[in-house]
Structures are given as C-alpha cells and as structure tokens.
C-alpha positions in Angstrom: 84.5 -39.0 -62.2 82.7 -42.1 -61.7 83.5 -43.7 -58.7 84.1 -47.7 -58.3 81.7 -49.4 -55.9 82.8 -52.2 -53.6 79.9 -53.8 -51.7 78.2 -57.1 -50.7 74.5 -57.9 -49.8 72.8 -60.8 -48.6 69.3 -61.4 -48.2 68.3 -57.5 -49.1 66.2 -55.9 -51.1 66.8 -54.0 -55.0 65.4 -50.8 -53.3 67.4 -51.4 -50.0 71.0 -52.1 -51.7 70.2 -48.9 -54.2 69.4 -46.6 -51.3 72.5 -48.3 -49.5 74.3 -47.3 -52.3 73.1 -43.8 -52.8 73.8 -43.3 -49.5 77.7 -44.1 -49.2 78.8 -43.3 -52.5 76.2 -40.0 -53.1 74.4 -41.0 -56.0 70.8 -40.1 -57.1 69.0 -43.9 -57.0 65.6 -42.5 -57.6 65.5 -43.7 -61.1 66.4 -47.4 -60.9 64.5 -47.6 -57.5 61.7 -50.8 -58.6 57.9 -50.1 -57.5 57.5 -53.4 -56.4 60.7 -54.6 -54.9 62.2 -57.6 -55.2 64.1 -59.8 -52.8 68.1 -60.8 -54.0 69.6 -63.1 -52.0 73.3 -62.4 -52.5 75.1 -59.7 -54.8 78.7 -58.5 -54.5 80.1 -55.6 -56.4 83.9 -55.6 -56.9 85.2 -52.3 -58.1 81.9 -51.9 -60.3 81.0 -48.7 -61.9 77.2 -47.3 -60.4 75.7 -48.9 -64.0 77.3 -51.9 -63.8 75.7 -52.5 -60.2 72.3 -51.7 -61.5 72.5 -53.9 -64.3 73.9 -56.5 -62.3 70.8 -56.4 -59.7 68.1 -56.4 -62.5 69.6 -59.0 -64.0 69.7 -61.0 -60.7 65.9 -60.9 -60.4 65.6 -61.7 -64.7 64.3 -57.7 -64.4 64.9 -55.6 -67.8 64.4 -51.9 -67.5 63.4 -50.2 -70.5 64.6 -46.7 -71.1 
C-alpha cells in the first residue's frame, strides 16, 4: 500500500527532505539520493504518493534522472 505523504520544506536540501522522508514514512531513499546535492528553497507535498515527491523535487532544481 503506498502511503500518501504530507510534508513542507523550506530552505533544505534534495538529500535532507529524502532522508526526512525515509525516515517518517519508512521508505528506502538510497536510490533518488543526488551525489551533489542541491539546495530547494520551498516544496510542499499534499497527499503525494513517494514518486510523485521525487519527481516534484527534481523537477524543482530542472534535475532529470535517467533510469
């Protein structure tokens, strides 16, 4: 069951919000974590499936990962 995520971040980190993430809601992060991290200045997730948050972040910093 995929659980919804509900969360706001200002002036964080990619890696910091994912491990955030992993953290409350026990989700592996270790694959979308960035090896140079970039800086987002404000993201909120409103009932937002674990993809839809990643996408939403790399899209933020104009970041596509290829599969």
């Amino acid at each position: 069951m995929n659980r919804l995520i509900v969360e706001s971040y200002n002036n964080s980190t990619i890696n910091t919000i994912l491990d955030d993430i992993g953290r409350k809601y026990q989700i592996d992060t270790s694959k979308e974590q960035l090896s140079e991290d970039k800086d987002v200045q404000e993201v909120k997730f409103k009932y937002r499936t674990y993809s839809e948050c990643v996408r939403i972040l790399y899209k933020s910093i104009g970041h596509m990962k290829v599969a």
